[in-house]
C-alpha positions in Angstrom: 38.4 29.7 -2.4 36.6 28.9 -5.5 38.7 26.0 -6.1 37.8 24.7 -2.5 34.1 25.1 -3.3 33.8 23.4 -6.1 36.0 20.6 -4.6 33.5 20.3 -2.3 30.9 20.6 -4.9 32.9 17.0 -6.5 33.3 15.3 -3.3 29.2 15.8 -2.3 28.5 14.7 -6.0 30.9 11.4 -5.7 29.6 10.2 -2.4 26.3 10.7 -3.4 26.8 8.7 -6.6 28.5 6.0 -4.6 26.0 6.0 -2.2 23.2 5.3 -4.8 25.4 2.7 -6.0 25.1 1.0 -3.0 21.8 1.2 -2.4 20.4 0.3 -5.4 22.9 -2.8 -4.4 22.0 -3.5 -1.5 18.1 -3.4 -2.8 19.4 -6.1 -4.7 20.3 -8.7 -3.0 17.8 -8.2 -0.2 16.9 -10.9 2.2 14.0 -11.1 5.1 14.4 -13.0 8.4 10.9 -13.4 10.6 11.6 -14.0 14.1 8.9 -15.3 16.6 6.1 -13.5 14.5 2.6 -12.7 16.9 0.0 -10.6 16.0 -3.1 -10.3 18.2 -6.2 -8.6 16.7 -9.1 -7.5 18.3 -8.2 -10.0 21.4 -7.9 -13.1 18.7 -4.4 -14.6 17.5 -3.9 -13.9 14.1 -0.1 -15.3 14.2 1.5 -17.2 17.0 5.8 -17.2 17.0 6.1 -17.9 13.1 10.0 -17.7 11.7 11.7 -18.3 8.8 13.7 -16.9 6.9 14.3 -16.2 2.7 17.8 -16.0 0.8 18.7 -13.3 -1.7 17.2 -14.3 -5.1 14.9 -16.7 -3.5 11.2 -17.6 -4.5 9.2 -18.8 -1.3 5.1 -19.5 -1.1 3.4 -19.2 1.8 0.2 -21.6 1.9 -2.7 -22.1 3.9 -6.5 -22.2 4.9 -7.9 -18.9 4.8 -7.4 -17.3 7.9 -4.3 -18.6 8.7 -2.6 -15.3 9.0 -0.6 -15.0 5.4 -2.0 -11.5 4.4 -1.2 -10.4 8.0 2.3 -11.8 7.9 2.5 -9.3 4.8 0.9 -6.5 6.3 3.8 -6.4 9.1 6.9 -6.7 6.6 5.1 -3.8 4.4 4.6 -1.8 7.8 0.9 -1.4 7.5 0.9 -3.0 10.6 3.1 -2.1 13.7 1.9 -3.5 16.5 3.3 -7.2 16.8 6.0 -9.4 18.7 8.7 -10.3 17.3 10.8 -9.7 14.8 11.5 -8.9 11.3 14.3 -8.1 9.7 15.7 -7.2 6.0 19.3 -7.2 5.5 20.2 -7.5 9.2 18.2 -4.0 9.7 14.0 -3.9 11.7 11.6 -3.2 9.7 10.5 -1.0 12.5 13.1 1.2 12.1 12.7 2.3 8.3 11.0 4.8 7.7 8.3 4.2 4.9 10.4 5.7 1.8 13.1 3.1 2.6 11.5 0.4 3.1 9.8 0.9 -0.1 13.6 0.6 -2.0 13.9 -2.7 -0.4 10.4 -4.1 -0.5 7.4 -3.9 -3.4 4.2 -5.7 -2.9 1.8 -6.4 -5.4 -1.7 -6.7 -3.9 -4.2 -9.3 -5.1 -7.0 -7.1 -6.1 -6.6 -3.5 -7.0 -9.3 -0.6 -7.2 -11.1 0.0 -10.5 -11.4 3.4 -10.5 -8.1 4.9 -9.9 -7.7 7.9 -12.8 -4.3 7.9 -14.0 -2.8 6.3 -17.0 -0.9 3.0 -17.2 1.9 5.4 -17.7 1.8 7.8 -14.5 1.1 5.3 -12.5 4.1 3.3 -13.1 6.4 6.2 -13.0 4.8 7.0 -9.4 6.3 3.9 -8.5 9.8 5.5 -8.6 8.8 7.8 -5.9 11.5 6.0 -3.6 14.2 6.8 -5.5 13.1 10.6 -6.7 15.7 12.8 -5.9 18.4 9.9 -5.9 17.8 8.7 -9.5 18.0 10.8 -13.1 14.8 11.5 -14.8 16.5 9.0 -17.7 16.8 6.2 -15.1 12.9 6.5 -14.1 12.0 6.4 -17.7 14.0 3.1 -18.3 13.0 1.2 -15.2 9.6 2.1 -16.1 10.0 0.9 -20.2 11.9 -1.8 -18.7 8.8 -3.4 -16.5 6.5 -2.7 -19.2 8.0 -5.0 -21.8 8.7 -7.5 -19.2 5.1 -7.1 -18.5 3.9 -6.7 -21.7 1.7 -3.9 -21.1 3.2 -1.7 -23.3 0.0 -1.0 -25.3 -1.7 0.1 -22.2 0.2 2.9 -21.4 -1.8 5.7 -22.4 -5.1 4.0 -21.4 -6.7 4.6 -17.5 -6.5 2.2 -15.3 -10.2 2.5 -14.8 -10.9 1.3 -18.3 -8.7 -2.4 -18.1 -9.9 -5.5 -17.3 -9.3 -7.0 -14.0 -5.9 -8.8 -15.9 -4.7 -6.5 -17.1 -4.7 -4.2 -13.8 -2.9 -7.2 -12.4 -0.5 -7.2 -14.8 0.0 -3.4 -14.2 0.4 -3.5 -10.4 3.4 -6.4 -11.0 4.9 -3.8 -13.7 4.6 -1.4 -10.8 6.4 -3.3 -8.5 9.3 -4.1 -10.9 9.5 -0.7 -11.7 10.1 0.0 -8.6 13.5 -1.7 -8.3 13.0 -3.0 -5.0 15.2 -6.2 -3.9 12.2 -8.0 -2.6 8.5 -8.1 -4.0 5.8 -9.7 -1.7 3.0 -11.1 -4.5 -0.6 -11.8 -2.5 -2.3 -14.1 -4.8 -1.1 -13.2 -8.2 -3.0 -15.5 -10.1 -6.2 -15.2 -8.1 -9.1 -14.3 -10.9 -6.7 -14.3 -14.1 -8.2 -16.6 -16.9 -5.7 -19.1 -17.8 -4.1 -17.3 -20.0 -3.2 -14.3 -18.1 -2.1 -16.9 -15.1 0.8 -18.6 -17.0 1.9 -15.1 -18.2 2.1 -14.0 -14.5 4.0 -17.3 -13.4 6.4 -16.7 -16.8 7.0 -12.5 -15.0 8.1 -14.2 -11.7 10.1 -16.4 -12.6 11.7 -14.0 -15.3 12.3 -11.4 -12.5 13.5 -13.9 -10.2 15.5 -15.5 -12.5 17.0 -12.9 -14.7 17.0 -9.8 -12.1 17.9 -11.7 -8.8 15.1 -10.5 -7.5 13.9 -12.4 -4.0 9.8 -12.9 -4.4 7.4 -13.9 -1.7 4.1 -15.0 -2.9 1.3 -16.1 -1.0 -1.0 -18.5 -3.1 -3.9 -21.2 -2.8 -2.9 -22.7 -5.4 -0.3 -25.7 -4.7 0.2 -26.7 -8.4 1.4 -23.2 -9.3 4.0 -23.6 -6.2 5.2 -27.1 -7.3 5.2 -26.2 -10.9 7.6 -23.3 -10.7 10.5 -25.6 -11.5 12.5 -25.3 -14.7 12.1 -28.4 -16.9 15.9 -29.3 -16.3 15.6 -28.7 -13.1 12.8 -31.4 -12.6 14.7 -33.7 -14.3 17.9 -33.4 -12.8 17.0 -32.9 -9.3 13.1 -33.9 -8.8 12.0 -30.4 -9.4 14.2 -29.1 -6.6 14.4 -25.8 -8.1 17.6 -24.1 -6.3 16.3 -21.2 -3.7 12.6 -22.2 -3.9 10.6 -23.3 -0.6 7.2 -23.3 1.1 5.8 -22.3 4.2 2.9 -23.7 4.9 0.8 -21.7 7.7 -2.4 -23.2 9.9 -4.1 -21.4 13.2 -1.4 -18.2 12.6 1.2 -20.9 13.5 4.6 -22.5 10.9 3.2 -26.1 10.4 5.7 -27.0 8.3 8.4 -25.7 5.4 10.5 -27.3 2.8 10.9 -27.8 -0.9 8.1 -27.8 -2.9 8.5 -31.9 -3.8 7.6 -32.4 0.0 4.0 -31.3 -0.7 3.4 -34.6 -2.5 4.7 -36.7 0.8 1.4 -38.5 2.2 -0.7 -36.5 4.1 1.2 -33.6 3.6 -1.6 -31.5 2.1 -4.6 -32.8 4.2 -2.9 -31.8 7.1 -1.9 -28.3 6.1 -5.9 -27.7 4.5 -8.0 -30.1 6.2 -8.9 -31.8 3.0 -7.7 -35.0 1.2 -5.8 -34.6 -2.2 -5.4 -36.8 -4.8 -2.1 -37.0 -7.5 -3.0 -37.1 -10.9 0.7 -37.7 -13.3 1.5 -38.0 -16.8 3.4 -40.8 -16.9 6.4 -38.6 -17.0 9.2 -38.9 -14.2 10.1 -35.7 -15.0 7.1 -33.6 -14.7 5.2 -33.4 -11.0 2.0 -34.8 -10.6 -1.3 -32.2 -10.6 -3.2 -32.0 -7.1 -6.4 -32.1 -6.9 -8.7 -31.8 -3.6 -11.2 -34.4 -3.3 -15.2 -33.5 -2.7 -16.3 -34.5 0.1 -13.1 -35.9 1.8 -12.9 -33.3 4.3 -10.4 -34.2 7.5 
């Protein structure tokens, strides 16, 4: 009888070993499909049938006017909110029908402000990030995914100080530490860069595409800023294949409706730009074939 019990015991103990195996997998190599997208708001159309789709390990950018419905697209993956036609989709599975604690193993998102006055440390906050996987992950393994994110983030310094008492960077650089900590399989960025000096903007663009890179990580990341999207090809990539950088694509949103989506090299085609902002843009180069041009909007050209 004892025997039998503690056979048991083993078997319960393996198949719930295997089956954090998988999941942490499966958080992995995550992938989102967005089918006929339509949210309605207070009787106005926010978004209008959008679709696409992203691959596992992919970096896409959504771009857009304000207004166009990008934050919204991001409020429905994260479930904030519900009500909307359509579909979406991660790993075959609706969105719908995780509950909040599983979704949160497959999805992160990194918001583009966060409050000033929230009183915890750098530390407990980043390990509250591993509430997903509490109960299905050692007390070791939450340690090292948090050490992990910060030295990817370099905010190891910070971890003893509040978050109340860093500067506007360095809270952004905590809430991306946050999300990498949280071993999720995609991470949904809303404006990353947004109020970061330069400085603190090319060490965010060096995290992503160090977490996408290295960690397979799929990252969706809404942005104004078009150069940033172009400019997220590796140097050998630009120069063997025009900047094509394998898995990387924009979506390019106007009037809560898909205007158009495609490498990022197919934002310097004519017209391309004004179309999608309602603004002309000029191209400003180096000389160098390899490197893309810089855009810049042009006063007073408005379309």
């Amino acid at each position: 009888m004892r025997d039998s019990k503690y056979r048991w015991k083993y078997c319960c103990a393996s198949n719930v070993a295997d089956w954090m195996s998988r999941a942490k997998r499966i958080s992995k190599i995550s992938k989102i499909k967005i089918s006929g997208l339509s949210v309605s708001i207070g009787g106005s159309q926010i978004l209008s049938g959008v679709s696409f789709e992203t691959e596992p390990g992919s970096l896409t950018f959504i771009i857009g006017r304000n207004g166009a419905g990008k934050s919204t697209l991001f409020k429905c993956v994260t479930g904030v909110l519900k009500n909307y036609g359509g579909a979406i989709d991660i790993n075959g599975v609706p969105v719908s029908s995780l509950s909040a604690r599983d979704r949160a193993k497959l999805v992160a998102y990194v918001p583009q402000s966060s409050p000033g006055d929230v009183p915890y440390t750098v530390a407990d906050f980043l390990e509250m990030s591993r509430y997903p996987w509490r109960s299905l992950s050692s007390e070791a393994d939450d340690r090292r995914a948090v050490a992990d994110a910060m030295n990817m983030t370099g905010v190891e310094a910070l971890s003893g100080r509040r978050l109340s008492s860093l500067s506007g960077g360095e809270r952004q650089k905590v809430m991306i530490a946050s999300a990498i900590a949280q071993e999720s399989g995609i991470i949904l960025m809303d404006e990353p860069t947004t109020y970061l000096d330069y400085a603190h903007q090319v060490e965010t663009m060096e995290v992503m595409a160090r977490v996408n890179r290295e960690r397979g990580v799929t990252l969706i990341v809404v942005t104004h800023d078009v150069n940033l999207a172009i400019g997220m090809a590796s140097p050998k990539e630009k120069e063997s294949q025009k900047g094509e950088m394998a898995g990387v694509k924009v979506v390019a949103l106007a009037g809560g409706r898909l205007t158009w989506t495609g490498p990022p090299s197919g934002l310097l085609e004519p017209g391309r730009l004004d179309e999608i902002y309602g603004v002309r843009f000029r191209q400003f180069t180096s000389g160098n074939p390899c490197e893309y041009p810089v855009l810049v909007p042009e006063m007073g050209a408005r379309i």
